[in-house]
PDB file of N, CA, C and O in Angstrom:
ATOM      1  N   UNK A   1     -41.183  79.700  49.017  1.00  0.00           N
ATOM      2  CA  UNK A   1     -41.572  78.558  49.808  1.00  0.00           C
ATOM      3  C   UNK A   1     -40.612  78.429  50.984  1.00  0.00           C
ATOM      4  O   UNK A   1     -39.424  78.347  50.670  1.00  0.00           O
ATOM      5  N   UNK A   2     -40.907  78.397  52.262  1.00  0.00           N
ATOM      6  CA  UNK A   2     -40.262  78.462  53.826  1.00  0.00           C
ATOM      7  C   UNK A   2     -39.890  77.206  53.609  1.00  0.00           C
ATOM      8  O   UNK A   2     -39.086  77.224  54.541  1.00  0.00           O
ATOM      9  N   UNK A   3     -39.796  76.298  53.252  1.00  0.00           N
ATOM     10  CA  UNK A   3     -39.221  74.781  53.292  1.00  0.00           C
ATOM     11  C   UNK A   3     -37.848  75.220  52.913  1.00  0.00           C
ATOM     12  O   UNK A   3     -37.025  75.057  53.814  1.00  0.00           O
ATOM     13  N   UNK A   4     -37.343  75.792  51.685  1.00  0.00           N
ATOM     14  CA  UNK A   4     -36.428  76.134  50.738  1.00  0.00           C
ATOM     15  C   UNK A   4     -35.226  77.071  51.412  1.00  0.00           C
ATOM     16  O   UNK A   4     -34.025  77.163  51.157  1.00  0.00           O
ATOM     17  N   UNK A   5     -36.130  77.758  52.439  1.00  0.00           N
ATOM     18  CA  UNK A   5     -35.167  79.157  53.366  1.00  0.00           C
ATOM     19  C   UNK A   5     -34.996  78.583  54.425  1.00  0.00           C
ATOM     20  O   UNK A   5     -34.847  79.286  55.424  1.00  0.00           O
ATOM     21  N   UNK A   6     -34.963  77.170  54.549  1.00  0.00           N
ATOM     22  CA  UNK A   6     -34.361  76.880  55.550  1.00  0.00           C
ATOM     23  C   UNK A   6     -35.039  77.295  56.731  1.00  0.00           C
ATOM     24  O   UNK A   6     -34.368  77.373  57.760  1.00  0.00           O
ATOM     25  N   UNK A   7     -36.396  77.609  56.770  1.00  0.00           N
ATOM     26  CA  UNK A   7     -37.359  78.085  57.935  1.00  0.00           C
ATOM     27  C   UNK A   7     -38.158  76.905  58.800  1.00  0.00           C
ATOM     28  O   UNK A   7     -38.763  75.985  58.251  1.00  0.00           O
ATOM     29  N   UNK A   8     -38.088  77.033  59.830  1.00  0.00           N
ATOM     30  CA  UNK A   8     -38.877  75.703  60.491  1.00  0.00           C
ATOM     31  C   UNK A   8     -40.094  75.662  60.150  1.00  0.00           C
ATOM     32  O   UNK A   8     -40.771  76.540  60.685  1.00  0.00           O
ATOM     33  N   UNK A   9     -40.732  74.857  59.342  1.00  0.00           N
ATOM     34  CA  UNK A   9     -42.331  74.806  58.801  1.00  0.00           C
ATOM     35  C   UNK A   9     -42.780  73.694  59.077  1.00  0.00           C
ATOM     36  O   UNK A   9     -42.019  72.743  59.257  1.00  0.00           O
ATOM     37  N   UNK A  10     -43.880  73.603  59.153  1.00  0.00           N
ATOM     38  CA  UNK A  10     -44.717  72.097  59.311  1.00  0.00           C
ATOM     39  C   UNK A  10     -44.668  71.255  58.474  1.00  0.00           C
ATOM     40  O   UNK A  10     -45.102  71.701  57.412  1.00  0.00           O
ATOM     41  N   UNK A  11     -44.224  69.826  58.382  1.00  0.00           N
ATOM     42  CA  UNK A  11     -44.008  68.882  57.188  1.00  0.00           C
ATOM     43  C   UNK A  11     -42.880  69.324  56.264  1.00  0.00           C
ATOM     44  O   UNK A  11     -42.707  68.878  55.130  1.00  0.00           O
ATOM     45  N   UNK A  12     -41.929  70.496  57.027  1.00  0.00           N
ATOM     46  CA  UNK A  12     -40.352  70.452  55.494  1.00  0.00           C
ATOM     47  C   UNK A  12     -40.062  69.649  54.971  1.00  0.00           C
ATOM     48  O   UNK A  12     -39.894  69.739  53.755  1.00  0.00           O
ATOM     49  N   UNK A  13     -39.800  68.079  55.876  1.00  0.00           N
ATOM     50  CA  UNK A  13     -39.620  67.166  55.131  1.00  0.00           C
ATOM     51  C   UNK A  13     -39.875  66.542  53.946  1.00  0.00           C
ATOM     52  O   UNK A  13     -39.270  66.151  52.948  1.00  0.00           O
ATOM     53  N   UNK A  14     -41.425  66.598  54.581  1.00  0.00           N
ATOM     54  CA  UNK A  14     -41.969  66.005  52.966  1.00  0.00           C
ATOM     55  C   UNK A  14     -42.027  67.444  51.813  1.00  0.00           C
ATOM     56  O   UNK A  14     -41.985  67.176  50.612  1.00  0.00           O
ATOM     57  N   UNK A  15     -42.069  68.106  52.005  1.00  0.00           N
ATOM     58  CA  UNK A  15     -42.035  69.459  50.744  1.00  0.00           C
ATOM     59  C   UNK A  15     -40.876  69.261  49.793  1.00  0.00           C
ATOM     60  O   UNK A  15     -40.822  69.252  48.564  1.00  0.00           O
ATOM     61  N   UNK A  16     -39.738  69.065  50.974  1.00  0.00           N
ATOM     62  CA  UNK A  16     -38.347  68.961  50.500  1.00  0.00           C
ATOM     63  C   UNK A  16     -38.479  67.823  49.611  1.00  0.00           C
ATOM     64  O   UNK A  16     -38.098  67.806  48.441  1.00  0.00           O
ATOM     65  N   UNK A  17     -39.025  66.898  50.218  1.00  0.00           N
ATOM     66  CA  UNK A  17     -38.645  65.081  49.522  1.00  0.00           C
ATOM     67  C   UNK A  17     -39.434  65.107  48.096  1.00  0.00           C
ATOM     68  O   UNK A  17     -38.932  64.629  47.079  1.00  0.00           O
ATOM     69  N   UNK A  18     -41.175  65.930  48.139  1.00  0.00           N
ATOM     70  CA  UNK A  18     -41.918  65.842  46.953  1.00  0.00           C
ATOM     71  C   UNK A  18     -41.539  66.839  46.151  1.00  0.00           C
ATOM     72  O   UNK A  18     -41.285  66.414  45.024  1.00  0.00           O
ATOM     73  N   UNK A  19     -41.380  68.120  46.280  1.00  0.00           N
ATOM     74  CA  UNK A  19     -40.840  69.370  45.471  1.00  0.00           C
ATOM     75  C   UNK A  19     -41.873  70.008  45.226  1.00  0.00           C
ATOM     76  O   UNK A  19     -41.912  70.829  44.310  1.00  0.00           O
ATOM     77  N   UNK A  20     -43.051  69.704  46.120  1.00  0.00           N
ATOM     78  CA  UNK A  20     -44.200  71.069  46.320  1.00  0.00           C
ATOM     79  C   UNK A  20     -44.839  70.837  47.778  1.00  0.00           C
ATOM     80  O   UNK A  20     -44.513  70.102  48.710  1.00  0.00           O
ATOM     81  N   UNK A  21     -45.615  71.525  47.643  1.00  0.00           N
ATOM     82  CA  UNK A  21     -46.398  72.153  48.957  1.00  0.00           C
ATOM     83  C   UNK A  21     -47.792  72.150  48.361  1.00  0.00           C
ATOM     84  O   UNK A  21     -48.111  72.421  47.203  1.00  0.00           O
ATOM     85  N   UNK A  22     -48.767  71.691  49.655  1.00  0.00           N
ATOM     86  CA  UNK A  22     -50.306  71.599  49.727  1.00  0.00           C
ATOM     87  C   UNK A  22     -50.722  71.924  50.490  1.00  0.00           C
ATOM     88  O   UNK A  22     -50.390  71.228  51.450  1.00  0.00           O
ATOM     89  N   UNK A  23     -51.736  73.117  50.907  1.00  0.00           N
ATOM     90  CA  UNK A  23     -52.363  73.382  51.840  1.00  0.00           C
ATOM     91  C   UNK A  23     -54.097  73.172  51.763  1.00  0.00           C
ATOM     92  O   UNK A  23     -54.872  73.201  50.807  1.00  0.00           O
ATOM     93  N   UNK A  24     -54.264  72.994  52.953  1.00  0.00           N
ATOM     94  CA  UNK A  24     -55.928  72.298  53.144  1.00  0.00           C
ATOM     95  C   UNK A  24     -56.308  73.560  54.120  1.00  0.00           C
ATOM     96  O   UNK A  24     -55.609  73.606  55.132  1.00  0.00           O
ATOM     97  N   UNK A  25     -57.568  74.876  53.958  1.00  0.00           N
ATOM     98  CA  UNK A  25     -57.462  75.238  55.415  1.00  0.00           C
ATOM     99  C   UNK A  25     -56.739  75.645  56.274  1.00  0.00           C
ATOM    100  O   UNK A  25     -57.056  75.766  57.457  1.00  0.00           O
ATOM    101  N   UNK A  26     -55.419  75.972  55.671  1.00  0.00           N
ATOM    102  CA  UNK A  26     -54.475  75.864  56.779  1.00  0.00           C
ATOM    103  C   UNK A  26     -54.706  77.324  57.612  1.00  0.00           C
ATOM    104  O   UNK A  26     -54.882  77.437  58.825  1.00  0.00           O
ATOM    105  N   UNK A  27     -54.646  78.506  56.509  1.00  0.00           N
ATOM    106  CA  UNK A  27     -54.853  80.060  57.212  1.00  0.00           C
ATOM    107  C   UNK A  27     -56.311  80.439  56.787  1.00  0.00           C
ATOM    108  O   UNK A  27     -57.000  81.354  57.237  1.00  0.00           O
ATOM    109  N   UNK A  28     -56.530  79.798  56.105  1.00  0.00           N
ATOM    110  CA  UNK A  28     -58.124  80.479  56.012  1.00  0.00           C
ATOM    111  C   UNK A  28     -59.007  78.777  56.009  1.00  0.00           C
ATOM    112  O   UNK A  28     -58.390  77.793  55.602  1.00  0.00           O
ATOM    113  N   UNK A  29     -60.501  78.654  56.523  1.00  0.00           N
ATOM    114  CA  UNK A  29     -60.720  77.121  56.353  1.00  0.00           C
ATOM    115  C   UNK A  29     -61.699  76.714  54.986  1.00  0.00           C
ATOM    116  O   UNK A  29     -62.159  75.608  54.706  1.00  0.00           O
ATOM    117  N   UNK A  30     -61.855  78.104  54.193  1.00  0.00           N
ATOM    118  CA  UNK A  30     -62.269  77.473  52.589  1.00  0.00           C
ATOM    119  C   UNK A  30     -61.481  77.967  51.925  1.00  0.00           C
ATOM    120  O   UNK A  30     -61.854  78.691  51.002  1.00  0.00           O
ATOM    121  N   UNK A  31     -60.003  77.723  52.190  1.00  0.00           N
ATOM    122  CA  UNK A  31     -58.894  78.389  50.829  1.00  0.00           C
ATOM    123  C   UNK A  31     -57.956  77.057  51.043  1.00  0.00           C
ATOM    124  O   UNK A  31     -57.695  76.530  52.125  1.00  0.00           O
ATOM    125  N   UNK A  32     -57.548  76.673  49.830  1.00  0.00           N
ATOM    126  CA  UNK A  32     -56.675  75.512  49.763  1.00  0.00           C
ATOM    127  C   UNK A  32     -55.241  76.203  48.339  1.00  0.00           C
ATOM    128  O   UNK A  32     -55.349  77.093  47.495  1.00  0.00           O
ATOM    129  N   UNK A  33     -54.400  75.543  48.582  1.00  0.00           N
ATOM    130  CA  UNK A  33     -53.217  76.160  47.495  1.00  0.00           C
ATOM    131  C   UNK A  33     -52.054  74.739  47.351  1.00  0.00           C
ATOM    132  O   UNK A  33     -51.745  73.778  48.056  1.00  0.00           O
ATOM    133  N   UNK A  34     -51.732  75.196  46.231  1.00  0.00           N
ATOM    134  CA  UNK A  34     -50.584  74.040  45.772  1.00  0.00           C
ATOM    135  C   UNK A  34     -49.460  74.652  44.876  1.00  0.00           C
ATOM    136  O   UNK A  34     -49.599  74.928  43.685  1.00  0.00           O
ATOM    137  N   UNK A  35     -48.500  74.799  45.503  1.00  0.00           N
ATOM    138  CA  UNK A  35     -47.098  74.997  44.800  1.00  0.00           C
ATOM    139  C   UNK A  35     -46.103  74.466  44.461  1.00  0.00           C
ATOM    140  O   UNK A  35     -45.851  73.323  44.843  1.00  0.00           O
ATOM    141  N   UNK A  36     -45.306  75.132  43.684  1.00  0.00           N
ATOM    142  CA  UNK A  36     -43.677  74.211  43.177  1.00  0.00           C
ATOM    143  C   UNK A  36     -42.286  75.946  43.491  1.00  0.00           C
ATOM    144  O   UNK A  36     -42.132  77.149  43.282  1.00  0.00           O
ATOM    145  N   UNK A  37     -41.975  75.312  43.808  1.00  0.00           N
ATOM    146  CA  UNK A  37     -40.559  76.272  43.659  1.00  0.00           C
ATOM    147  C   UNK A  37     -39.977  76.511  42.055  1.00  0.00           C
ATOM    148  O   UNK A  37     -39.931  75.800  41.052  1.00  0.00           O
ATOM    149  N   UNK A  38     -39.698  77.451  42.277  1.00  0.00           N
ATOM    150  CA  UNK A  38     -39.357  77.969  40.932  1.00  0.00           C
ATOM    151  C   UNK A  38     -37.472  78.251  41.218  1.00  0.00           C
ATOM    152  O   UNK A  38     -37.194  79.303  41.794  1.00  0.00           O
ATOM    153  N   UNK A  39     -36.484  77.471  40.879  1.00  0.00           N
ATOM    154  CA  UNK A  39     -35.244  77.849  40.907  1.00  0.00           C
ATOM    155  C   UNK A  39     -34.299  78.593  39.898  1.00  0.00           C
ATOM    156  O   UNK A  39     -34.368  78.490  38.673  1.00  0.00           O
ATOM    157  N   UNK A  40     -33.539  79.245  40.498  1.00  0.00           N
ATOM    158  CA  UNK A  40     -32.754  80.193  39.117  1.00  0.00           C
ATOM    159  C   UNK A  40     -31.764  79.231  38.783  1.00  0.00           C
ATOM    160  O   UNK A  40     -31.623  78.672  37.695  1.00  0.00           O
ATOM    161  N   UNK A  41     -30.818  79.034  40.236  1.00  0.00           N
ATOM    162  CA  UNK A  41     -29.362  77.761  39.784  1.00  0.00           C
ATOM    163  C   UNK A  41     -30.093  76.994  40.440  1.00  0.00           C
ATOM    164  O   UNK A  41     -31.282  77.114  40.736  1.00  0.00           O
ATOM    165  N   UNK A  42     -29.246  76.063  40.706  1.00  0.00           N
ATOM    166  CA  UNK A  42     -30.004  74.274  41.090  1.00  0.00           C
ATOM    167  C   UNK A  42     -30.030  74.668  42.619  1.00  0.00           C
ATOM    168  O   UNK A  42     -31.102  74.108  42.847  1.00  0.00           O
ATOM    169  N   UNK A  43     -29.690  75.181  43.797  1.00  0.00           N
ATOM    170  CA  UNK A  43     -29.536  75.999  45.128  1.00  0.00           C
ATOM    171  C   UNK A  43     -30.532  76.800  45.654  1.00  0.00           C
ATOM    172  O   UNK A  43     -31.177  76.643  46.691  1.00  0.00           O
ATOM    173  N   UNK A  44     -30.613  78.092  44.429  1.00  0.00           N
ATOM    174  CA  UNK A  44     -30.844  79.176  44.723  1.00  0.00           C
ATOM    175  C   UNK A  44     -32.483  79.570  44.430  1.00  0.00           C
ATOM    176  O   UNK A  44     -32.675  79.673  43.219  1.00  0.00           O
ATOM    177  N   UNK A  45     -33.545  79.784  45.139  1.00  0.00           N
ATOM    178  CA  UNK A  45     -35.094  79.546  45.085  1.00  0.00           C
ATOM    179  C   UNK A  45     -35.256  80.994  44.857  1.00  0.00           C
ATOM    180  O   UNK A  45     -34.637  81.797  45.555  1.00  0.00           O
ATOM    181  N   UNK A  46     -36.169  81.424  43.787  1.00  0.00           N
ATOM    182  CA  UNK A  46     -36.546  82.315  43.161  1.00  0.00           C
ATOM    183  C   UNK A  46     -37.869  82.878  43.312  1.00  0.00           C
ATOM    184  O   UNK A  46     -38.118  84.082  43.256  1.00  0.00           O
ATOM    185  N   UNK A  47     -38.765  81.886  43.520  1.00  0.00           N
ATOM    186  CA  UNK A  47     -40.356  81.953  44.184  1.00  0.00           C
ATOM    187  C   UNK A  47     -40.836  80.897  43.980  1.00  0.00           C
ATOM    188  O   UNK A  47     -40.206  79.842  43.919  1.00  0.00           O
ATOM    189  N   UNK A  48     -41.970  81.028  43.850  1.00  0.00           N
ATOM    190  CA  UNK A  48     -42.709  80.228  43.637  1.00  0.00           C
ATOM    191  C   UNK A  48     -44.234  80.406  42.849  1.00  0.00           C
ATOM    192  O   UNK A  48     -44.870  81.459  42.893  1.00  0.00           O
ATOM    193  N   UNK A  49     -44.774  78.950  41.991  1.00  0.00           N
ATOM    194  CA  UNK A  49     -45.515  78.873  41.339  1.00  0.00           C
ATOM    195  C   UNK A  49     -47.030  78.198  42.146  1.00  0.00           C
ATOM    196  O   UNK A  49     -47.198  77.024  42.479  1.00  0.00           O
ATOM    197  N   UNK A  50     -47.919  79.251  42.298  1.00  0.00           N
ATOM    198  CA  UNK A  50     -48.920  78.458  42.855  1.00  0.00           C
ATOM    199  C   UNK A  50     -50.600  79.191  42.329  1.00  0.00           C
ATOM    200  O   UNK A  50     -51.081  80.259  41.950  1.00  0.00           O
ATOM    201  N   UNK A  51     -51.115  77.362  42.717  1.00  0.00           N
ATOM    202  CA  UNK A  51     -52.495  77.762  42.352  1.00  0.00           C
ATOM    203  C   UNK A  51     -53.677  77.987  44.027  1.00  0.00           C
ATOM    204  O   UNK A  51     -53.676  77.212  44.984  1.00  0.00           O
ATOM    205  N   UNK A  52     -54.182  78.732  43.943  1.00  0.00           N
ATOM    206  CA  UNK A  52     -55.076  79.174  45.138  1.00  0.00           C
ATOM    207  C   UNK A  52     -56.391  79.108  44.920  1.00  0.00           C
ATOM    208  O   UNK A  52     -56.776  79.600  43.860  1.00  0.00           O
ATOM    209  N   UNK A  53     -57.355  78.534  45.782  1.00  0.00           N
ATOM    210  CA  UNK A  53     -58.558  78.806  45.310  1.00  0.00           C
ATOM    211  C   UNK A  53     -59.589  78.395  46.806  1.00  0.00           C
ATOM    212  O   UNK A  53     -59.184  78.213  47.955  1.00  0.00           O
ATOM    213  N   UNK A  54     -61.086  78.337  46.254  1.00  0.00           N
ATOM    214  CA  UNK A  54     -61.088  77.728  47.333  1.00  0.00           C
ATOM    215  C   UNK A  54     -61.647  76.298  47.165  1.00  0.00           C
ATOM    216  O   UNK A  54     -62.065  75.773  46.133  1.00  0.00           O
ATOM    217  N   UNK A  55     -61.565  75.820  48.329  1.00  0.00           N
ATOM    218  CA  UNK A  55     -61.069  74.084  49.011  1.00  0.00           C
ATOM    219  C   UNK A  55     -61.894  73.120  48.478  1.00  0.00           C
ATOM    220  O   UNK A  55     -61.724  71.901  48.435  1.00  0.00           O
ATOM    221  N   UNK A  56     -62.793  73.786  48.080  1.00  0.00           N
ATOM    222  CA  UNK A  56     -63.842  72.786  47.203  1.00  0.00           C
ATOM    223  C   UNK A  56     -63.411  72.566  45.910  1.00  0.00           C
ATOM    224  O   UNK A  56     -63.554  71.464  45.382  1.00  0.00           O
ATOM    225  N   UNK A  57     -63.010  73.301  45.468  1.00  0.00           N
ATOM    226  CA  UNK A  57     -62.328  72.899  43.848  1.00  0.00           C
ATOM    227  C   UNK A  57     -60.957  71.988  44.269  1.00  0.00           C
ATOM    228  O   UNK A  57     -60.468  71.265  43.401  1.00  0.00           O
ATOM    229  N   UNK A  58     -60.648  72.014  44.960  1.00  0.00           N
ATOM    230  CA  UNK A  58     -59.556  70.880  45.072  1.00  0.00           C
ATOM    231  C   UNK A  58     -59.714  69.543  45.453  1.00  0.00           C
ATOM    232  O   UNK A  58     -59.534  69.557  46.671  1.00  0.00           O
ATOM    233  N   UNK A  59     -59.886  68.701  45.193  1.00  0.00           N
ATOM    234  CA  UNK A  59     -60.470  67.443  45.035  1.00  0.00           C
ATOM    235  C   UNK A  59     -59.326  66.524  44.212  1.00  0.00           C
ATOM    236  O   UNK A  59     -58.471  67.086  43.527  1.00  0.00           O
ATOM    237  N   UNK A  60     -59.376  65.334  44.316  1.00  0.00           N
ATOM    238  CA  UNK A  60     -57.940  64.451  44.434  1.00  0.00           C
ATOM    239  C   UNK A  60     -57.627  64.906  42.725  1.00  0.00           C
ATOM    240  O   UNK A  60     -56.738  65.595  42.225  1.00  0.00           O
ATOM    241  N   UNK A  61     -58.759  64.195  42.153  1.00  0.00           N
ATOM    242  CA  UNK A  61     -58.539  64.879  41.026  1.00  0.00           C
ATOM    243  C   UNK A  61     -58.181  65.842  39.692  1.00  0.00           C
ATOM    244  O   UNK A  61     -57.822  65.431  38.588  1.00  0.00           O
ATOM    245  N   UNK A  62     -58.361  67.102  40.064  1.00  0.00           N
ATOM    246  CA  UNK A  62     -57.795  68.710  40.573  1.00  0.00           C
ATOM    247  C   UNK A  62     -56.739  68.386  40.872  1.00  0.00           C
ATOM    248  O   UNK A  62     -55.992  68.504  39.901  1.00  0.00           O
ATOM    249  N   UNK A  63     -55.967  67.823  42.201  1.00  0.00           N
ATOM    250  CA  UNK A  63     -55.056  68.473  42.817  1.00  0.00           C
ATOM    251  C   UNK A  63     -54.020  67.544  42.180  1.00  0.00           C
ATOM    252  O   UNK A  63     -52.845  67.605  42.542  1.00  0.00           O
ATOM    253  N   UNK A  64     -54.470  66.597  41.141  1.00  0.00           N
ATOM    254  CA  UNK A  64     -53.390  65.953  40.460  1.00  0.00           C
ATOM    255  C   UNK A  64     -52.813  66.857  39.054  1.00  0.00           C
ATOM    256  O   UNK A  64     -51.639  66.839  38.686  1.00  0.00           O
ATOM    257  N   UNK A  65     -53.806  67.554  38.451  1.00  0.00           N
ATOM    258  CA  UNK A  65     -54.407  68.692  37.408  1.00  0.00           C
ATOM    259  C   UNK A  65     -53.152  69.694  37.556  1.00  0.00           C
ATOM    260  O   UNK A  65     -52.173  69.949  36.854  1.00  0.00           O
ATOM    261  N   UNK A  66     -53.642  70.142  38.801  1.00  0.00           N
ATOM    262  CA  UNK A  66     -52.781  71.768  39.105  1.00  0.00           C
ATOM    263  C   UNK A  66     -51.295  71.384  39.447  1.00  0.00           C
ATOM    264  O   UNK A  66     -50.435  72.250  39.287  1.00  0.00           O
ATOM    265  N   UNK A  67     -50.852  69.826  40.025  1.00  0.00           N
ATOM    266  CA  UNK A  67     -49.898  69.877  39.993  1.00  0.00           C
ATOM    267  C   UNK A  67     -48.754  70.043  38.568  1.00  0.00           C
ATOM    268  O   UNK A  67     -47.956  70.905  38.201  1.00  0.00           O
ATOM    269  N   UNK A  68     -49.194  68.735  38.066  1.00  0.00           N
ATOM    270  CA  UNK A  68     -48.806  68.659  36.838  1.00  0.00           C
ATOM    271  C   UNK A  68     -48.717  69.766  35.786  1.00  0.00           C
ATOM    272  O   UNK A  68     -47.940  69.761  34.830  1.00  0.00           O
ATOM    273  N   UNK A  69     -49.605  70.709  36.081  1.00  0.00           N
ATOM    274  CA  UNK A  69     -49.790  72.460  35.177  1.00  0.00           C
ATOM    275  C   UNK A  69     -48.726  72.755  36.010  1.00  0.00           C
ATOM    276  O   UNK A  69     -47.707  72.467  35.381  1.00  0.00           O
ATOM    277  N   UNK A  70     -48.436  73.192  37.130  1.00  0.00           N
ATOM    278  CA  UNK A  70     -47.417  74.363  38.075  1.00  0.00           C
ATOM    279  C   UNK A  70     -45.892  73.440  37.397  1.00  0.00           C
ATOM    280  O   UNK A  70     -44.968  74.040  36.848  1.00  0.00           O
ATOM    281  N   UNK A  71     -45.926  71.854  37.604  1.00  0.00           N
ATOM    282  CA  UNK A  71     -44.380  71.258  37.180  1.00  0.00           C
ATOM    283  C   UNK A  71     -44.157  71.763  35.904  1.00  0.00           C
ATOM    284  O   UNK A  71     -43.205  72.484  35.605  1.00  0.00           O
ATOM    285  N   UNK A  72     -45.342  71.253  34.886  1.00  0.00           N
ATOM    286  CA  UNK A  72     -44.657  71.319  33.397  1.00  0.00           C
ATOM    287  C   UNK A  72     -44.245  73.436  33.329  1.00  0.00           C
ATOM    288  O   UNK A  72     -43.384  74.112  32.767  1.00  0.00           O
ATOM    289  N   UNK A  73     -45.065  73.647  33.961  1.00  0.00           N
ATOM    290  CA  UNK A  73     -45.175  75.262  33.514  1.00  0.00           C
ATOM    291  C   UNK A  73     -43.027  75.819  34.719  1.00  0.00           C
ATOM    292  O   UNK A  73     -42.041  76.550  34.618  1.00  0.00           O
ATOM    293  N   UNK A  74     -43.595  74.837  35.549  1.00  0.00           N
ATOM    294  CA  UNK A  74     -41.679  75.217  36.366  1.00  0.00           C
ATOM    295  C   UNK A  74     -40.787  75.384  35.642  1.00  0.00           C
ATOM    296  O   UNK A  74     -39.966  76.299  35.701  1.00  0.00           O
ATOM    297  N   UNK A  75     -40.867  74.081  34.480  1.00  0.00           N
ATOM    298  CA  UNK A  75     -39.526  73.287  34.178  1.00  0.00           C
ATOM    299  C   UNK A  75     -39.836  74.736  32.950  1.00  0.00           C
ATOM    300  O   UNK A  75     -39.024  75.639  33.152  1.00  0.00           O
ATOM    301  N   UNK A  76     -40.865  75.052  31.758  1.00  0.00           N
ATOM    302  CA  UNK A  76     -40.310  76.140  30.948  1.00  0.00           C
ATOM    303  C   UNK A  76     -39.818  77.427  31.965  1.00  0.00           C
ATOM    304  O   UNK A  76     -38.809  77.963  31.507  1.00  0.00           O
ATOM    305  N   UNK A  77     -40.186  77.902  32.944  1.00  0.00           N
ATOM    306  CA  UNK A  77     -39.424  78.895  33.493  1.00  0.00           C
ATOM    307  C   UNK A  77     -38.363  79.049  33.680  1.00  0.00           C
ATOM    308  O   UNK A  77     -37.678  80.015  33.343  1.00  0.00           O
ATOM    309  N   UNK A  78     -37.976  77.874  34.398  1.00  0.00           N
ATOM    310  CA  UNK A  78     -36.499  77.909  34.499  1.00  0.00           C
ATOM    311  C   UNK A  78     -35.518  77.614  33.550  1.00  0.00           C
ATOM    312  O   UNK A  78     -34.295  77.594  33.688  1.00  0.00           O
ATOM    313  N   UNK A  79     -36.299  77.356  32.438  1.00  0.00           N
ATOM    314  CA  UNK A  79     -35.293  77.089  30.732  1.00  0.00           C
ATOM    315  C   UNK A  79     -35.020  78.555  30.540  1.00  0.00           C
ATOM    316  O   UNK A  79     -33.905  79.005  30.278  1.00  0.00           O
ATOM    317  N   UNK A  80     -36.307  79.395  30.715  1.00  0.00           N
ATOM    318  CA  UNK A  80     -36.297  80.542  29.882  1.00  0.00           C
ATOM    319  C   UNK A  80     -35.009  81.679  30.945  1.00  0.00           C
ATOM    320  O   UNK A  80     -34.363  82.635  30.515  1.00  0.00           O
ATOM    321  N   UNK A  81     -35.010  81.004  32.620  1.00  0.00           N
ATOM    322  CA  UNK A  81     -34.269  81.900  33.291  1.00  0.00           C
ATOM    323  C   UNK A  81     -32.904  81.750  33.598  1.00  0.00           C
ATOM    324  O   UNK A  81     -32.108  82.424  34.252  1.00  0.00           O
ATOM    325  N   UNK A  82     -32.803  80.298  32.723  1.00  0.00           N
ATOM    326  CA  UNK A  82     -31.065  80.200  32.430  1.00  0.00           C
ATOM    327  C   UNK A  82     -30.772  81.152  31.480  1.00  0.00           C
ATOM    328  O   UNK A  82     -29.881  81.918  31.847  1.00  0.00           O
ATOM    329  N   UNK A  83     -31.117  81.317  30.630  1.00  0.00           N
ATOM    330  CA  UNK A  83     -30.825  82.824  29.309  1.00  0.00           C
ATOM    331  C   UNK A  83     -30.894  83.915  30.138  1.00  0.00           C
ATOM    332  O   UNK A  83     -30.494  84.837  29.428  1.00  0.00           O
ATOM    333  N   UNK A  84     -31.229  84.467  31.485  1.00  0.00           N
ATOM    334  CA  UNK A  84     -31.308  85.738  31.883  1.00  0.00           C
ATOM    335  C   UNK A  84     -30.521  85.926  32.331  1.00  0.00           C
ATOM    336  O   UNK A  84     -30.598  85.137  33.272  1.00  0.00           O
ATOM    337  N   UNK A  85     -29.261  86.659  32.497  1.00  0.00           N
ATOM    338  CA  UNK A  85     -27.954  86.971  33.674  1.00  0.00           C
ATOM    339  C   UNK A  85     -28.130  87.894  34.358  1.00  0.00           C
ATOM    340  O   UNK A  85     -27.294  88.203  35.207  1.00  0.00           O
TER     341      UNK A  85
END
């Protein structure tokens, strides 16, 4: 996620402030996506977790769905990638 690398992106702010990213249309105009950063230490950004599809399945509803799947599914990743050295 370009928010995280310190890259000039559209809306960093709020990415930074919520701890994901939503796109509507943005590179294609029937593909929509929603992510979370995935961190190794509390700093250091590892990738990211996202769902893609297209824009019609995302609906307020949905996009409350996929968030909540990408967070709960973050937080076991990064349990499991404190055990990795």
């Amino acid at each position: 996620m370009s928010a995280y690398n310190n890259l000039e992106i559209k809306d960093k702010d709020e990415v930074l402030k919520n701890g994901y990213a939503m796109t509507f249309g943005e590179r294609d105009s029937e593909m929509a996506s929603i992510s979370v950063p995935i961190f190794r230490k509390k700093n250091q950004i590892l990738g990211a977790l996202t769902v893609a599809g297209h824009i019609s399945n995302f609906n307020k509803k949905n996009c409350i769905s996929f968030l909540n799947i990408l967070r709960s599914s973050r937080v076991k990743i990064e349990k499991n990638l404190i055990q990795i050295k």
